[in-house]
RODO-2510 file (C-alpha; in nm, 4 decimals, decimal comma):
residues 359
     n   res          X          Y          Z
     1     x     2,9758     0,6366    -1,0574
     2     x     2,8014     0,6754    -0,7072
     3     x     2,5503     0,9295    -0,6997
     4     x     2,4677     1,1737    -0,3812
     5     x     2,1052     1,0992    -0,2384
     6     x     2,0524     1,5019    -0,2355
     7     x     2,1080     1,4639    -0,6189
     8     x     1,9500     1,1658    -0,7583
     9     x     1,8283     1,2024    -1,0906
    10     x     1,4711     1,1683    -1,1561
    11     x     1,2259     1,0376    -1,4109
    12     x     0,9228     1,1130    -1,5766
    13     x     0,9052     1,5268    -1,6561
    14     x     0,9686     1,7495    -1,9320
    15     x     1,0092     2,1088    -1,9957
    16     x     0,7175     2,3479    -2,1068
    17     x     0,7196     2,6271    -2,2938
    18     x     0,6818     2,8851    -1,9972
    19     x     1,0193     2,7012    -1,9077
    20     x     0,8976     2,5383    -1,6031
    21     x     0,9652     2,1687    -1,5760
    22     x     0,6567     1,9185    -1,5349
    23     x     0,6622     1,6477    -1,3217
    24     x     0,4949     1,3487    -1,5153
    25     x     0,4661     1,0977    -1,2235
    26     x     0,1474     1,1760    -1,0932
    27     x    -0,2198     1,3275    -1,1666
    28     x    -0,0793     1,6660    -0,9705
    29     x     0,1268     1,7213    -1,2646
    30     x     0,3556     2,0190    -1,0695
    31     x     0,5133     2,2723    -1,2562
    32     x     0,8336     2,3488    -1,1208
    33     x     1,0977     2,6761    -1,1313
    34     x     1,4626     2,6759    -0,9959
    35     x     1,4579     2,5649    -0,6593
    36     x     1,1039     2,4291    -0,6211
    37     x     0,9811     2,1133    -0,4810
    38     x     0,6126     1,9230    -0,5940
    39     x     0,3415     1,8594    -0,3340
    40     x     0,5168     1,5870    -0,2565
    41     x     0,8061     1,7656    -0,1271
    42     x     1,0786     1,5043    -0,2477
    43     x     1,0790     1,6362    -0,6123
    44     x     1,2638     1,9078    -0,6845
    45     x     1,3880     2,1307    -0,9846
    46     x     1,7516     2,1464    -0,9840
    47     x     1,8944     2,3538    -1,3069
    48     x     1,7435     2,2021    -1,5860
    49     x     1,6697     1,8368    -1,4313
    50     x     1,4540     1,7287    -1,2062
    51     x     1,5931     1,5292    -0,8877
    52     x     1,4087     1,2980    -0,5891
    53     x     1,5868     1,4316    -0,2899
    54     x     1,5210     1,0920    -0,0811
    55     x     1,6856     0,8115    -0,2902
    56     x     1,8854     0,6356    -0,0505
    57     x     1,7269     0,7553     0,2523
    58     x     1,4770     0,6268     0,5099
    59     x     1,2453     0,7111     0,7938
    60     x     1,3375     0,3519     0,9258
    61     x     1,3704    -0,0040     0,8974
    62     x     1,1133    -0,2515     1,0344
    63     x     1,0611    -0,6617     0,9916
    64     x     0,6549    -0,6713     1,0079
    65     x     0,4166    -0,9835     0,9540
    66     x     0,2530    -0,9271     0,6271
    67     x    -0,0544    -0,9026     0,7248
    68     x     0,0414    -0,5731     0,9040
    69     x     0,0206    -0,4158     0,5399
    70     x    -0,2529    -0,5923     0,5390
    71     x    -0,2675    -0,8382     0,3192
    72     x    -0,3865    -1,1405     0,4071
    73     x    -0,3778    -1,3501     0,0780
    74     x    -0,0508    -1,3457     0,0152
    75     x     0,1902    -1,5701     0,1748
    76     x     0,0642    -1,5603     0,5107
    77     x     0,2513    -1,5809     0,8559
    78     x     0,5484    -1,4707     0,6675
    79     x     0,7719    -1,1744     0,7366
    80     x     0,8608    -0,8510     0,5362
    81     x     1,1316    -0,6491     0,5462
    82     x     0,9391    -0,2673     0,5490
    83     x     1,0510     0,0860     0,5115
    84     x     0,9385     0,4472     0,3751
    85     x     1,1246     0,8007     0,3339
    86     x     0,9484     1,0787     0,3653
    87     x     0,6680     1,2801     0,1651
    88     x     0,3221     1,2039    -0,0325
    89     x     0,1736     1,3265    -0,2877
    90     x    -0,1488     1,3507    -0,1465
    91     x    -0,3184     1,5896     0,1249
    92     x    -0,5205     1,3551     0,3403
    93     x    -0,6383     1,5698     0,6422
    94     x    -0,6888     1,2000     0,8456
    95     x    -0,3749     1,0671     0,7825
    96     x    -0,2410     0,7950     1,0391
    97     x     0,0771     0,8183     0,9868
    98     x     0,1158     1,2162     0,9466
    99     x     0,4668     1,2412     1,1074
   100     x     0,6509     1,0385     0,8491
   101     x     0,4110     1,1555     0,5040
   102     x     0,3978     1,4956     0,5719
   103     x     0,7266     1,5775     0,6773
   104     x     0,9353     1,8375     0,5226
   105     x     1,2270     1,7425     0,7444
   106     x     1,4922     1,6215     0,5438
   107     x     1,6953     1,5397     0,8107
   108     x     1,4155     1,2994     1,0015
   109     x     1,6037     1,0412     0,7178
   110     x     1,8645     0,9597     0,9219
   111     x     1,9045     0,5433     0,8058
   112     x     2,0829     0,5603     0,4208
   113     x     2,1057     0,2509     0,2563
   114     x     2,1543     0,1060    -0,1491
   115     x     1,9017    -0,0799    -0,2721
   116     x     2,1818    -0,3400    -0,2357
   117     x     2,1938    -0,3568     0,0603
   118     x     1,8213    -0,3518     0,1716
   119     x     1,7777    -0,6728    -0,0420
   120     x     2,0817    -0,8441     0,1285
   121     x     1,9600    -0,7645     0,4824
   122     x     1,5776    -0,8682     0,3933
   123     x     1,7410    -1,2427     0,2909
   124     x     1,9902    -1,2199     0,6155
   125     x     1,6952    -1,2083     0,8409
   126     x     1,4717    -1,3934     0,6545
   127     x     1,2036    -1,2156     0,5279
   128     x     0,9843    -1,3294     0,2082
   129     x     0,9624    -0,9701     0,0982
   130     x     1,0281    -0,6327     0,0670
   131     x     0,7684    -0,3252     0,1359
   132     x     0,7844    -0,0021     0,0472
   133     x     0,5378     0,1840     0,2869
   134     x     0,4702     0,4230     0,5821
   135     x     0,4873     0,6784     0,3355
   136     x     0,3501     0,6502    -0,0575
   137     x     0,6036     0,4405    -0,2703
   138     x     0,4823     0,6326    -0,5763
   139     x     0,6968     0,9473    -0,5211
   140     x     1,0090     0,7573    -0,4484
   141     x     0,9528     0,5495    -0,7338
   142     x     1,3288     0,5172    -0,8951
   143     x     1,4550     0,4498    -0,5334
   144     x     1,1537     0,1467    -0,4897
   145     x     1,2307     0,0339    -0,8132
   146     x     1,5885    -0,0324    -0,8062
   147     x     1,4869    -0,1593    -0,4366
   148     x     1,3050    -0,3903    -0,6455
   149     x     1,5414    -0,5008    -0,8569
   150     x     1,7718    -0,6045    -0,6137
   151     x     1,5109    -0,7964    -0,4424
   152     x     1,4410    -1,0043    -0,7097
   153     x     1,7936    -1,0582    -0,7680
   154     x     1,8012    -1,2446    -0,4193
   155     x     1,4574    -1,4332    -0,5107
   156     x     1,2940    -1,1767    -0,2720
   157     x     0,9029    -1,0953    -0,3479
   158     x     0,8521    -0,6917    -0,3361
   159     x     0,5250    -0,5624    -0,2076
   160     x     0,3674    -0,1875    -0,2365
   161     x     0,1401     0,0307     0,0506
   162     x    -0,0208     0,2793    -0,2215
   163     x    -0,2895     0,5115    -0,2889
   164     x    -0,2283     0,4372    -0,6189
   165     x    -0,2113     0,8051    -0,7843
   166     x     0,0195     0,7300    -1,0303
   167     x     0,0029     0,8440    -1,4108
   168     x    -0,0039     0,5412    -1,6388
   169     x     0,3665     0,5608    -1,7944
   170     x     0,5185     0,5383    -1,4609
   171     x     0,2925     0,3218    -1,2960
   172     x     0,3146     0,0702    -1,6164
   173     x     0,6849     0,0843    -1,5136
   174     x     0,6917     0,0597    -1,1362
   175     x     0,3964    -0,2053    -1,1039
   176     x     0,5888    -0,4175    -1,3372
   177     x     0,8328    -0,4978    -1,0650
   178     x     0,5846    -0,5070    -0,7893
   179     x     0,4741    -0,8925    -0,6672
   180     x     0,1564    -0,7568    -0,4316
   181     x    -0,0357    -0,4452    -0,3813
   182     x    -0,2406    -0,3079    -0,1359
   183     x    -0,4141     0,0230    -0,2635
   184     x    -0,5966     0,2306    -0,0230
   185     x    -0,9371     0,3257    -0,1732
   186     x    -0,9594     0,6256     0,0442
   187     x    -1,3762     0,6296    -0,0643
   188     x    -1,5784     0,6280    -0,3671
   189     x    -1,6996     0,9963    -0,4083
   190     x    -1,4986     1,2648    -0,5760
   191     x    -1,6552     1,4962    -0,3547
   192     x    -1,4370     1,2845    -0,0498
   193     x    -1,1617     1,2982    -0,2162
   194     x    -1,1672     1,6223    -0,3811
   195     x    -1,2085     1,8375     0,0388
   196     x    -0,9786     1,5922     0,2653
   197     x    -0,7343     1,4659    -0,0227
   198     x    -0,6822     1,7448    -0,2675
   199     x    -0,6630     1,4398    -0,5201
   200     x    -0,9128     1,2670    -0,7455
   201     x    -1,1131     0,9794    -0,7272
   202     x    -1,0706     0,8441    -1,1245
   203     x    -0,7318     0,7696    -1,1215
   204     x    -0,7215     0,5714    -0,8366
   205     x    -0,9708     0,3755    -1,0037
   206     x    -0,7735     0,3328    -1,3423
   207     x    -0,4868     0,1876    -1,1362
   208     x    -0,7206    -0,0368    -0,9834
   209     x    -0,8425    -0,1678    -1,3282
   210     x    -0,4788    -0,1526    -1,4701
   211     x    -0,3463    -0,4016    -1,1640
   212     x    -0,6157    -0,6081    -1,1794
   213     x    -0,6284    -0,6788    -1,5573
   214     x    -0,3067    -0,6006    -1,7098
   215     x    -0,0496    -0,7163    -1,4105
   216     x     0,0344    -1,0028    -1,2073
   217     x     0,0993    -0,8106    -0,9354
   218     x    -0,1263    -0,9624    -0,6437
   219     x    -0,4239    -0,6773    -0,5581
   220     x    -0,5830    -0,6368    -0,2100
   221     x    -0,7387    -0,3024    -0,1411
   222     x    -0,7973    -0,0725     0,2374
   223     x    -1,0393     0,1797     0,3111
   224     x    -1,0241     0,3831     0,6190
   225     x    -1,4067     0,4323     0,7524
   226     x    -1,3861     0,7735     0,8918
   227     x    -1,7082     0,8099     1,0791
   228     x    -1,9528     1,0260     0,8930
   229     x    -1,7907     1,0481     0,6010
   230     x    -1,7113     0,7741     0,4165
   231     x    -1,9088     0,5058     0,5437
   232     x    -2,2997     0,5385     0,4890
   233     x    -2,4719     0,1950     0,3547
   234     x    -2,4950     0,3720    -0,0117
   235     x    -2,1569     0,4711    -0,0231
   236     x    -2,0219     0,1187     0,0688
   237     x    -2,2804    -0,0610    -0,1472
   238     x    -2,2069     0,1478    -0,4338
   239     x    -1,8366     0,0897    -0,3990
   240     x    -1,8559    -0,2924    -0,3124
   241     x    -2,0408    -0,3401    -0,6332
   242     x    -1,7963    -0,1603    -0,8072
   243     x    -1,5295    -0,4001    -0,6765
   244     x    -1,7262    -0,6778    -0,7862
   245     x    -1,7686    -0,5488    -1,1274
   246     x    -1,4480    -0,4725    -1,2124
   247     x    -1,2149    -0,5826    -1,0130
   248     x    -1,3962    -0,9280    -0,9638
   249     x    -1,5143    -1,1015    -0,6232
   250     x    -1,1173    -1,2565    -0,5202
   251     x    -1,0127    -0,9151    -0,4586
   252     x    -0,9689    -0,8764    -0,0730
   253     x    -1,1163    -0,5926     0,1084
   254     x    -1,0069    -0,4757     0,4399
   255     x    -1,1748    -0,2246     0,6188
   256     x    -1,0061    -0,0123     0,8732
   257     x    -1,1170     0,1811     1,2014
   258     x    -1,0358     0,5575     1,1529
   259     x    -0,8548     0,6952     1,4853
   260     x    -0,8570     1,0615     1,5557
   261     x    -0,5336     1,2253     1,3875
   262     x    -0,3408     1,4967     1,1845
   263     x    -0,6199     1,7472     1,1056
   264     x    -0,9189     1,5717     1,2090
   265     x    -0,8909     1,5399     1,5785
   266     x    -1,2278     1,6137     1,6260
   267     x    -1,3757     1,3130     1,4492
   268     x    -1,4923     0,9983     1,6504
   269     x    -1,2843     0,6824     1,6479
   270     x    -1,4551     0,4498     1,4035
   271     x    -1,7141     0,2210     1,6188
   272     x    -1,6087    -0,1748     1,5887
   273     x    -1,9828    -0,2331     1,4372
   274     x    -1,9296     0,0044     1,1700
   275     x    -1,6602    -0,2544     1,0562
   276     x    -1,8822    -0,5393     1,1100
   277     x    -2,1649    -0,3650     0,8659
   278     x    -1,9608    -0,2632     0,5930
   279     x    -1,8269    -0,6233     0,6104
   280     x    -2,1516    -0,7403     0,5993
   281     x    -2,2127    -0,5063     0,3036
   282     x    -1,9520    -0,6422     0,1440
   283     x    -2,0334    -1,0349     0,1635
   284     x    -2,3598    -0,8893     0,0332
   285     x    -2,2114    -0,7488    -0,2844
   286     x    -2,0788    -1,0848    -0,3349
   287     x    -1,6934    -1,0313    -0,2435
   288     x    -1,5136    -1,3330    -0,1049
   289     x    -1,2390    -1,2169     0,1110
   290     x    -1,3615    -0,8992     0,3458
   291     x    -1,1465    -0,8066     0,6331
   292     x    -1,1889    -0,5864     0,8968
   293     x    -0,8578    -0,3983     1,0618
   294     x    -0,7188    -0,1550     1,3579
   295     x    -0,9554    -0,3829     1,6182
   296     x    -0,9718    -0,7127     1,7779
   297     x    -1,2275    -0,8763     1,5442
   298     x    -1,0996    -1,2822     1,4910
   299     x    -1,4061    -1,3186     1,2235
   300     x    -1,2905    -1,0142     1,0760
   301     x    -0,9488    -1,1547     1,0643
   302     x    -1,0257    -1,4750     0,9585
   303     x    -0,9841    -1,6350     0,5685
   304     x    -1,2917    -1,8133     0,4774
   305     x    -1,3641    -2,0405     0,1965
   306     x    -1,5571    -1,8627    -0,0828
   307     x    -1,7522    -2,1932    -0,1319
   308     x    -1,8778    -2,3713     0,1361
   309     x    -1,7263    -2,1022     0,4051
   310     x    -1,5717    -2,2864     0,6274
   311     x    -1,2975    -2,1025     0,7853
   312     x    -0,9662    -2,1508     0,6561
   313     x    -0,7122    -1,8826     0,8200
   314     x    -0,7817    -1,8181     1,1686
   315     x    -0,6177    -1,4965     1,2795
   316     x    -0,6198    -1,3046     1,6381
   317     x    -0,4402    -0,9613     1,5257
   318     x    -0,1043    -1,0992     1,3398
   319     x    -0,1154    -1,4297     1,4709
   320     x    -0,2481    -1,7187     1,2866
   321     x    -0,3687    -1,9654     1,4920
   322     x    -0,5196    -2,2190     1,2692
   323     x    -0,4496    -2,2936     0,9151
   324     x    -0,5980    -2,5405     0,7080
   325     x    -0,5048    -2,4414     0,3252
   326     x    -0,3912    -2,7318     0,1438
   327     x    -0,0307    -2,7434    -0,0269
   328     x    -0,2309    -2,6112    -0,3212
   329     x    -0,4231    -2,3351    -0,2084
   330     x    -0,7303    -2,5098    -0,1530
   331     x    -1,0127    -2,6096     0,0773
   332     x    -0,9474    -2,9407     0,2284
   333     x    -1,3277    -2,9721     0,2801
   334     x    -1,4924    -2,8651    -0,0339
   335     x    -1,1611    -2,8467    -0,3094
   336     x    -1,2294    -2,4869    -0,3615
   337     x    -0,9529    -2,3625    -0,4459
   338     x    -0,8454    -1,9778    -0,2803
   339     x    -0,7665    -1,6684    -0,4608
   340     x    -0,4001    -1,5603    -0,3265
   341     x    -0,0304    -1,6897    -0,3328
   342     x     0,0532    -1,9391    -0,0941
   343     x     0,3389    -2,1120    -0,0243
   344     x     0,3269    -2,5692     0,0699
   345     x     0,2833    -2,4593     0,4540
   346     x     0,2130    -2,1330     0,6126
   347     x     0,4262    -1,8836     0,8078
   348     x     0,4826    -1,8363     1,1378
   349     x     0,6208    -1,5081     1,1741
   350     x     0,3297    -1,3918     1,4179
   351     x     0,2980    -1,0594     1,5477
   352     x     0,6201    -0,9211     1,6200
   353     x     0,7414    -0,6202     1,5068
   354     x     1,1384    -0,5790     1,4921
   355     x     1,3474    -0,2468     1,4246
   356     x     1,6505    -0,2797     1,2008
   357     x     1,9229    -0,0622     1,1901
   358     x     2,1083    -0,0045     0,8588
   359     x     2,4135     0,1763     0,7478
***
């Protein structure tokens, strides 16, 4: 039986005793009467179920390099197949891409498609993988999942753009069909993400530890450096170190220029060297793979070797212009061998950027 988008049963909730209904999927944990929606907007209470109003529908369809998402360790030069809905289930007051995660405009979802029939037209035109991004995957979760599914019906690897706020039940369930992850690590203070989030920084940092040491989903992690805020030499020390500790050194960091947006138009666009230091930091800490992102930085772009450092990957932007991996995944100089999945040769997708219609 085909079921309307507007009605698509939901998971993970349960009545309490006031008779509201709680939504289980993330740390916001909304409690919901008649006719009300969650923070993220998509989830709504509908009788006595609750429904995700967006399964089905998309803010667009886009072939992207991969390591627009970034990530850079995982088949590289290849193409995926990307698209979003509409939502989040966080408040960032920076957000880049404000117009599609905090919209309450149903009707911006004007490309419908089955999960079916994103898989098929990710093989038709050639793409590796699937991502679900632009907006957090984590509140469409049944819709990404069967997307998921169907992707690795077609031999199709599926990839998720995250903040990773995500309760453990579902994300046990949705990770379990995801083949790489890049989770933004907004900071590493609650206070940060406490004022320009309204989330918490703990259970970020469970998913983080769940990913890396219960899954075989591949893990590379973003923060935004938002001038001021985020990106003192403590704070990134503290949090490099953290990375190293628990997540281990193979785990690729990319840092990302800030560019004034949303509600915090007044804040400077992040300087190039404050990339460059935080890098530095990084390398420091004892992290192998550190990335910088939004600027034209070729060393920051560039895979090194984690031995002998030669480089490996040369990127400008999206477009790889040297590679020297071996069929294996290692260092034809030193034998190292290179955290990441790789395939016998590299992409060559390069930097374009191509809008698909659907439907």
């Amino acid at each position: 039986m085909k079921v309307q988008a507007s009605s698509y049963p939901a998971r993970y909730w349960h009545k309490i005793g006031d008779g509201r209904l709680q939504c289980d999927l993330c740390p916001r944990d909304c409690k919901l009467h008649e006719g009300q929606r969650g923070a993220c907007f998509v989830r709504m209470r509908q009788g006595e179920q609750m429904i995700l109003t967006t399964y089905g529908r998309s803010s667009g369809f886009c072939i992207d390099p991969i390591e627009k998402k970034p990530l850079n360790n995982f088949y590289p030069g290849s193409s995926v197949f990307s698209f979003g809905t509409a939502g989040c289930n966080l408040a960032c007051k920076f957000c880049q891409n404000w117009d599609i995660s905090k919209s309450h405009d149903m009707d911006s979802l004007m490309d419908q498609a089955s999960p079916e029939t994103i898989a098929q037209a990710a093989r038709e035109n050639g793409c590796k993988s699937v991502a679900f991004t632009y907006n957090d995957p984590v509140i469409f979760a049944e819709y990404a999942m069967d997307t998921a599914d169907a992707c690795h019906a077609l031999g199709l690897k599926t990839v998720a753009v995250t903040a990773g706020y995500i309760h453990e039940q579902p994300r046990r369930e949705f990770f379990a069909r995801i083949d790489a992850a890049n989770v933004d690590l907004k900071a590493f203070t609650e206070d940060f993400y406490f004022k320009l989030t309204s989330a918490h920084l703990q259970p970020v940092l469970d998913t983080l530890r769940y990913l890396k040491h219960e899954t075989n989903t591949w893990l590379e992690l973003t923060t935004l450096l938002i001038p001021g805020r985020n990106d003192s030499d403590e704070e990134l020390t503290a949090m490099c170190g953290w990375i190293k500790k628990e997540l281990g050194a193979d785990v690729p960091l990319h840092f990302s220029a800030f560019h004034p947006d949303y509600k915090m138009v007044d804040v400077p666009q992040t300087p190039v060297s404050t990339l460059v230091r935080a890098r530095n930091i990084a390398l420091q800490q004892g992290l192998h793979y550190v990335y910088t992102g939004n600027v034209h930085n070729i060393e920051g772009d560039t895979t090194f070797c984690p031995s002998c450092k030669a480089p490996l990957i040369v990127r400008d932007w999206y477009q790889i212009n040297d590679y020297r991996l071996t069929a294996t995944g290692h260092c034809p100089d030193c034998g190292s061998a290179v955290a990441g999945r790789f395939d016998a040769t590299c992409g060559h997708f390069g930097r374009h950027r191509i809008p698909v219609m659907l439907g």
